[in-house]
C-alpha positions as CSV (number, residue, x, y, z in Angstrom):
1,X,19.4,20.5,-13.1
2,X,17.7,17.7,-11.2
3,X,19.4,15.2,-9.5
4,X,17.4,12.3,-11.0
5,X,15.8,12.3,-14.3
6,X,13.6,9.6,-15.4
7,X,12.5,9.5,-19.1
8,X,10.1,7.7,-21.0
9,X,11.3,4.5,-19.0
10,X,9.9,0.9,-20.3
11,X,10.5,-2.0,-18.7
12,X,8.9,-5.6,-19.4
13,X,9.3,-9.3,-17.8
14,X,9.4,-12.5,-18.8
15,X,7.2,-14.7,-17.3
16,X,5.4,-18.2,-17.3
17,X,2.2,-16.5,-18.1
18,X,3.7,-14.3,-20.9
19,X,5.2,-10.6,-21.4
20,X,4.4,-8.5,-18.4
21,X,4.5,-4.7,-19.3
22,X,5.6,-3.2,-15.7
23,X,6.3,0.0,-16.8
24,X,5.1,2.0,-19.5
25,X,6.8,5.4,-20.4
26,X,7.3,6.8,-17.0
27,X,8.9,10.1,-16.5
28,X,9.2,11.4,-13.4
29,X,12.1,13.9,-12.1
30,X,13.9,14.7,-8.5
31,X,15.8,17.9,-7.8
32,X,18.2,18.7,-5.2
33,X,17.5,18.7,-1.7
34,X,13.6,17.8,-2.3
35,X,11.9,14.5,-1.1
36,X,9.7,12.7,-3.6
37,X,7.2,10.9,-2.7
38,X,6.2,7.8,-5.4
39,X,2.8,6.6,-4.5
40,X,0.8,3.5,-6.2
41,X,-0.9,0.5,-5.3
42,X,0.9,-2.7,-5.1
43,X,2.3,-4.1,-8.1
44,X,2.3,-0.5,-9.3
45,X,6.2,-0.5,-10.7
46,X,7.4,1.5,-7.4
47,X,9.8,-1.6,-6.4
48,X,10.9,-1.7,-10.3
49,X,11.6,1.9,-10.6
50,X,13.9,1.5,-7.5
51,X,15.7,-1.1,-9.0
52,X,16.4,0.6,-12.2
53,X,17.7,3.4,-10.6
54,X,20.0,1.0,-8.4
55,X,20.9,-0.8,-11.2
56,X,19.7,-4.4,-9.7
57,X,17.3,-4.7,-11.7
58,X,17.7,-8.8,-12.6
59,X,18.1,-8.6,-16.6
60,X,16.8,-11.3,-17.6
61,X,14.0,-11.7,-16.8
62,X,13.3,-7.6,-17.2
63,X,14.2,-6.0,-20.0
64,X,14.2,-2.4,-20.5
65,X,12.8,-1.8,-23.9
66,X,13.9,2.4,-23.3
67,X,13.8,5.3,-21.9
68,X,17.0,7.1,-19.4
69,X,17.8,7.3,-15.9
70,X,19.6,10.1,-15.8
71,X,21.6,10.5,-12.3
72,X,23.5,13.8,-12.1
73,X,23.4,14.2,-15.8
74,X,24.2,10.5,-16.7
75,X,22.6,7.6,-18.1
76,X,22.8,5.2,-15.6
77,X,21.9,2.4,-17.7
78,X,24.4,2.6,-19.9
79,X,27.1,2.7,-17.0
80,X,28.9,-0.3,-16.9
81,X,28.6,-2.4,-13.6
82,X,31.8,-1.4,-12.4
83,X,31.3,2.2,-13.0
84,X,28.0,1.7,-10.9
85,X,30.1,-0.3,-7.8
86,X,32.6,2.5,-7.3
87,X,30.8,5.4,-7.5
88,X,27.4,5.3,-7.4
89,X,25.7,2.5,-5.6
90,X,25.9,3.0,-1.7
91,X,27.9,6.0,-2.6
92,X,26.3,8.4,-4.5
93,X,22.5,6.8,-4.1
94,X,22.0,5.1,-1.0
95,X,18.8,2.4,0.3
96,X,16.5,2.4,3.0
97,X,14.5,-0.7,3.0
98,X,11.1,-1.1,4.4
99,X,12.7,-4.0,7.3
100,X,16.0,-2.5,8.4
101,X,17.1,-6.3,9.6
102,X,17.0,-6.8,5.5
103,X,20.5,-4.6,6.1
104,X,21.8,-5.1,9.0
105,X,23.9,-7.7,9.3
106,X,23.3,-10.1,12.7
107,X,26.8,-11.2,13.2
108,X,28.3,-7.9,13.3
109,X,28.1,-4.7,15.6
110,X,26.6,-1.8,14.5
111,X,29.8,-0.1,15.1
112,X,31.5,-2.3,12.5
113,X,29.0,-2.0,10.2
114,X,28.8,1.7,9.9
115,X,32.1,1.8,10.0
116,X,32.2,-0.3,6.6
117,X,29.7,2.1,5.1
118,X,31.9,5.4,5.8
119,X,34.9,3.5,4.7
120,X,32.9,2.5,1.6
121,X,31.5,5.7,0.7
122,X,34.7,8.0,1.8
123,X,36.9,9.9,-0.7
124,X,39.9,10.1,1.7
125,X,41.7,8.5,4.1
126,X,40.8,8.9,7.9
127,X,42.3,7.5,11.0
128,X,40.4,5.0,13.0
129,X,40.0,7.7,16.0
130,X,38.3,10.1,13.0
131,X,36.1,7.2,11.7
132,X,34.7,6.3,15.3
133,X,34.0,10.1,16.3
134,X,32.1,10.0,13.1
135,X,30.2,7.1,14.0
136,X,29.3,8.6,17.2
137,X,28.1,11.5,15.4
138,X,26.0,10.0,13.0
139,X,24.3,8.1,15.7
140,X,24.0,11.4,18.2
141,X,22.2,13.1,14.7
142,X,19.5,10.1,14.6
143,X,19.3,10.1,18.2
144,X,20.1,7.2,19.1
145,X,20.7,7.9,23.0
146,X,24.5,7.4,24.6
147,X,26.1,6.2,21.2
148,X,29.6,6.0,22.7
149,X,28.2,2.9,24.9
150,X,25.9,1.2,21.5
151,X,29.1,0.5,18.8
152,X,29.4,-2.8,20.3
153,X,25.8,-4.1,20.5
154,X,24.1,-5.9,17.9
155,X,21.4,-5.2,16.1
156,X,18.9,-8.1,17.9
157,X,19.7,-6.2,21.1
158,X,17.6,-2.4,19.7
159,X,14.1,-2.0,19.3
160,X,12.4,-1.5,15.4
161,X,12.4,2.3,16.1
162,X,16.3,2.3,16.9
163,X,17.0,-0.5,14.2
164,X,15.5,1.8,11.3
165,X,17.4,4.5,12.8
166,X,20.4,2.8,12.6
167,X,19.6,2.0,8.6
168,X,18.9,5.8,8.3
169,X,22.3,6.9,9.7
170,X,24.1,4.3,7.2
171,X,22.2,5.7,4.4
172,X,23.6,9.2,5.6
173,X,27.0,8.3,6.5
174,X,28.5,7.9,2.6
175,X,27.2,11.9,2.4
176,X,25.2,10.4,-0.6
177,X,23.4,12.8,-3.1
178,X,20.1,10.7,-3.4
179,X,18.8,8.4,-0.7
180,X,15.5,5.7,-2.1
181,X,13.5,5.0,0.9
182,X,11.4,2.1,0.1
183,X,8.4,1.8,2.7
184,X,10.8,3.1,5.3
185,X,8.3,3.1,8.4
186,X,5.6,0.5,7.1
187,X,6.4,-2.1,9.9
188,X,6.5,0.6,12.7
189,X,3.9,1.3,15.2
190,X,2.4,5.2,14.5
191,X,4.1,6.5,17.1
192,X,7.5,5.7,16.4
193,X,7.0,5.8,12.7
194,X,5.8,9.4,13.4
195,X,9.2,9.9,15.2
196,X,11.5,8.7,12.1
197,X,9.2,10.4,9.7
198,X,9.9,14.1,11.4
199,X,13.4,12.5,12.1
200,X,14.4,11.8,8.4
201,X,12.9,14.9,7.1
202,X,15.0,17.2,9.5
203,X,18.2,15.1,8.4
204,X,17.7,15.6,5.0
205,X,16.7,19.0,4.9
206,X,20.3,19.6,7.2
207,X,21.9,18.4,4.7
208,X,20.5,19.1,1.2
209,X,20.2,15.5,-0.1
210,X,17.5,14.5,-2.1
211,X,15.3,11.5,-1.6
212,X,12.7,9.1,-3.6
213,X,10.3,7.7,-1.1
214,X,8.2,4.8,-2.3
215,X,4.7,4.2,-0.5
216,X,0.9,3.4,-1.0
217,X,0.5,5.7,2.5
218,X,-1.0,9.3,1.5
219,X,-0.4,10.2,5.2
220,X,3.3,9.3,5.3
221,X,3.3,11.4,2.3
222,X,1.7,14.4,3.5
223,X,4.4,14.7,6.5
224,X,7.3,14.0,4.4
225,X,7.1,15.2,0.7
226,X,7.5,18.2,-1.6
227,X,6.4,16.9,-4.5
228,X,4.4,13.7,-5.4
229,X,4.7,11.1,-8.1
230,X,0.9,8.9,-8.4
231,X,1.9,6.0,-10.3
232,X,-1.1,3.8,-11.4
233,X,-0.4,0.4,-13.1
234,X,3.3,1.2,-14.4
235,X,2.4,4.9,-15.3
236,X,2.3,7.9,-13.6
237,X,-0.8,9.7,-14.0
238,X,0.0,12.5,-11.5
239,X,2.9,14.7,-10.4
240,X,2.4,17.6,-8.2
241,X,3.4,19.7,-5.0
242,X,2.1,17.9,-2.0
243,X,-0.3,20.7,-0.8
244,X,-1.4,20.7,-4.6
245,X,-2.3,17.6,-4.8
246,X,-4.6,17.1,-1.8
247,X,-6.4,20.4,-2.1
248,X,-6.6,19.9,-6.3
249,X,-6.3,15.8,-7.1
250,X,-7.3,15.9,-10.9
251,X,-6.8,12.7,-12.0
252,X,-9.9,10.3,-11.8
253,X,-7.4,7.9,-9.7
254,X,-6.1,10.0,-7.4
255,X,-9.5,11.4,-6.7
256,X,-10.5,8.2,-5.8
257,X,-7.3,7.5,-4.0
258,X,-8.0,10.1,-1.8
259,X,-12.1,8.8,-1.1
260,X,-10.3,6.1,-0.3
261,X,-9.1,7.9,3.3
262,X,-10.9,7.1,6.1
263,X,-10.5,10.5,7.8
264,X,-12.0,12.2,4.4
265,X,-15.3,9.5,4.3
266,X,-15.4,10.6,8.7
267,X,-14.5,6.9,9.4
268,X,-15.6,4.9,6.3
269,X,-13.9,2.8,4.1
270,X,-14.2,3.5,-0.1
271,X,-13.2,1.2,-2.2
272,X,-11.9,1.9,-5.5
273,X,-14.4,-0.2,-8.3
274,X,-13.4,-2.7,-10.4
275,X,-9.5,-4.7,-9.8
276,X,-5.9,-3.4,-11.2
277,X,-5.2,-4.9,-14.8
278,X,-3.0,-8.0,-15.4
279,X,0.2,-6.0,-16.9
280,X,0.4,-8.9,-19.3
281,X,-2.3,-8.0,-21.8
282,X,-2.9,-4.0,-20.1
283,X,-5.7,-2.0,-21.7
284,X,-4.7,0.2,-24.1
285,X,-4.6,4.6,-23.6
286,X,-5.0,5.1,-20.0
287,X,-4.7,1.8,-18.1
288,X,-7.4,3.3,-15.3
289,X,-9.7,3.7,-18.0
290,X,-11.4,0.3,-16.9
291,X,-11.9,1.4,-13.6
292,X,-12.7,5.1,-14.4
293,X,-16.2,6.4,-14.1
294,X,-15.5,9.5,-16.5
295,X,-13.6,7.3,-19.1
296,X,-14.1,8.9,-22.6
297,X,-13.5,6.8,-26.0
298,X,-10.2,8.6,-26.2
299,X,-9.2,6.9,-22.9
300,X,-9.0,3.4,-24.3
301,X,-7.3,4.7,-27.5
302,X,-4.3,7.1,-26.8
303,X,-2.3,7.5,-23.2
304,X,-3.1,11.3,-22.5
305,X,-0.4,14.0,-22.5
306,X,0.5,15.7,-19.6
307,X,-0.9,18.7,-18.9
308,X,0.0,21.5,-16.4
309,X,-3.6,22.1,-14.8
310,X,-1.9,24.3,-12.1
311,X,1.8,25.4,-11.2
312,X,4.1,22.7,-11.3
313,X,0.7,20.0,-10.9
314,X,1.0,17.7,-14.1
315,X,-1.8,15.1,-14.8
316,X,-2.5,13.1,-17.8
317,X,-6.0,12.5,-18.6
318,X,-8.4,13.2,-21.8
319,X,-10.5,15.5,-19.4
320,X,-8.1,18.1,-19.8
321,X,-7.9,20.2,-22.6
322,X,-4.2,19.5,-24.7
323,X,-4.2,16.1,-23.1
324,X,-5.1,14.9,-26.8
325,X,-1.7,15.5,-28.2
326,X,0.6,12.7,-26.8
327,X,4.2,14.3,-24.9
328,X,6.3,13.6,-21.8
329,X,7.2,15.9,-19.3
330,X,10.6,15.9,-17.1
């Protein structure tokens, strides 16, 4: 059983400027102990999938029109708010956001402050000798050098490297079952984000928990993911092993996606043609269809099916045989 299970999710806004359709039937699925990497454009839906799995998604303005997020084998959107505060929010699922000072908190140590997080995610009691050698621990895992001397600094007095360590050992220390990583090394230099890249996967891999890494960088998801998720205006239009996807992209998008590399065009920039759709009047069928140099009829009618094109590689487009007959996949 997977860990996460999204189905056939909808979600819409409210807006000024009228009904915007962020996400349109996604499906996408985590299982245990495998990183995930959800890749898109901005204004994709990444942010929004996040949320709905976290359950702060603000309702209004969003509605979600239908679809599950199944955590575990339950339907987190019909959990009541309660339910989601004692067990599963920075518990069970745990955040890494893209600027760790977003959650760490200036006025406290770091000491205190992970010692919050292990009293708030812990099942049982343990004495305040216990919960500091555990402290040290976490820090000594994400290397964080002489951690017995660091409880009582602040988080102004590490550098951005240490600081998103820091947020990676308080997403740890609750033991959670699912970690979301949104942009987790986006506002690190390439060496260091190199560092916490081959850092996180070696932590997670330890210890068997699974993670949903959101990001428009293919290279971050090359070193970090099993499996990828290509999202493209609110749906996904590609889910498949990493080393499938870059030696077989089949989707017209992530094709282009991939152009897009300079280290594939030997130092040149390709654009993708044409702009992203305004999500409050999409096109209908495939929402890439405008953009799409192979676009059939059928694209602008019908959203494809997905289609298995080679093990465990999914893509939905009308290229593919069977694509005709509208489905979801897990």
């Amino acid at each position: 059983m997977s860990v996460l299970d999204i189905n056939d999710l909808v979600v819409d806004f409210d807006t000024d400027d009228g009904l915007v359709q962020a996400i349109d039937h996604l499906s996408l699925s985590v299982r245990p102990g495998e990183i995930v990497g959800l890749v898109g454009e901005s204004g994709c839906g990444k942010t929004t999938v996040a949320r709905c799995i976290l359950g702060v998604l603000p309702r209004p303005p969003a509605q979600i029109r239908t679809g599950e997020v199944c955590f575990q084998g339950e339907d987190l959107l019909q959990a009541p708010e309660t339910e989601l505060t004692a067990r599963v929010r920075g518990k069970a699922i745990t955040f890494i956001p893209q600027d760790p000072q977003a959650s760490l908190n200036p006025l406290f140590p770091v000491g205190v402050q992970l010692r919050d997080m292990l009293a708030w995610g812990s099942q049982k009691h343990c004495s305040t000798r216990q919960i500091r050698e555990q402290i040290v621990a976490l820090l000594q895992q994400v290397q964080i050098p002489t951690p017995e001397t660091q409880l009582k600094k602040y988080p102004h007095e590490f550098s951005g490297g240490q600081r998103q360590r820091l947020v990676i050992a308080a997403a740890l220390a609750p033991e959670p079952a699912l970690i979301i990583a949104d942009e987790p090394t986006s506002a690190l230099d390439v060496t260091v984000q190199a560092q916490i890249l081959l850092l996180l996967k070696m932590l997670v891999k330890e210890r068997g928990t699974s993670v949903l890494l959101i990001t428009h960088d293919l290279g971050v998801v090359a070193k970090l993911c099993d499996r990828v998720v290509v999202m493209y205006a609110g749906q996904e239009a590609e889910v498949a092993p990493t080393a499938s996807l870059f030696a077989h992209p089949s989707h017209p998008y992530t094709q282009q996606l991939l152009d897009s590399l300079p280290e594939r065009q030997h130092g040149t920039i390709r654009g993708i043609p044409g702009t992203v759709p305004h999500l409050v009047d999409p096109p209908r069928g495939c929402r890439f269809h405008t953009r799409c140099a192979l676009a059939m009829s059928a694209c602008s009618q019908e959203r494809p099916a997905a289609v298995e094109v080679f093990p465990d590689h999914w893509v939905r487009c009308h290229l593919f045989p069977g694509a005709e007959d509208y489905g979801n996949h897990a």
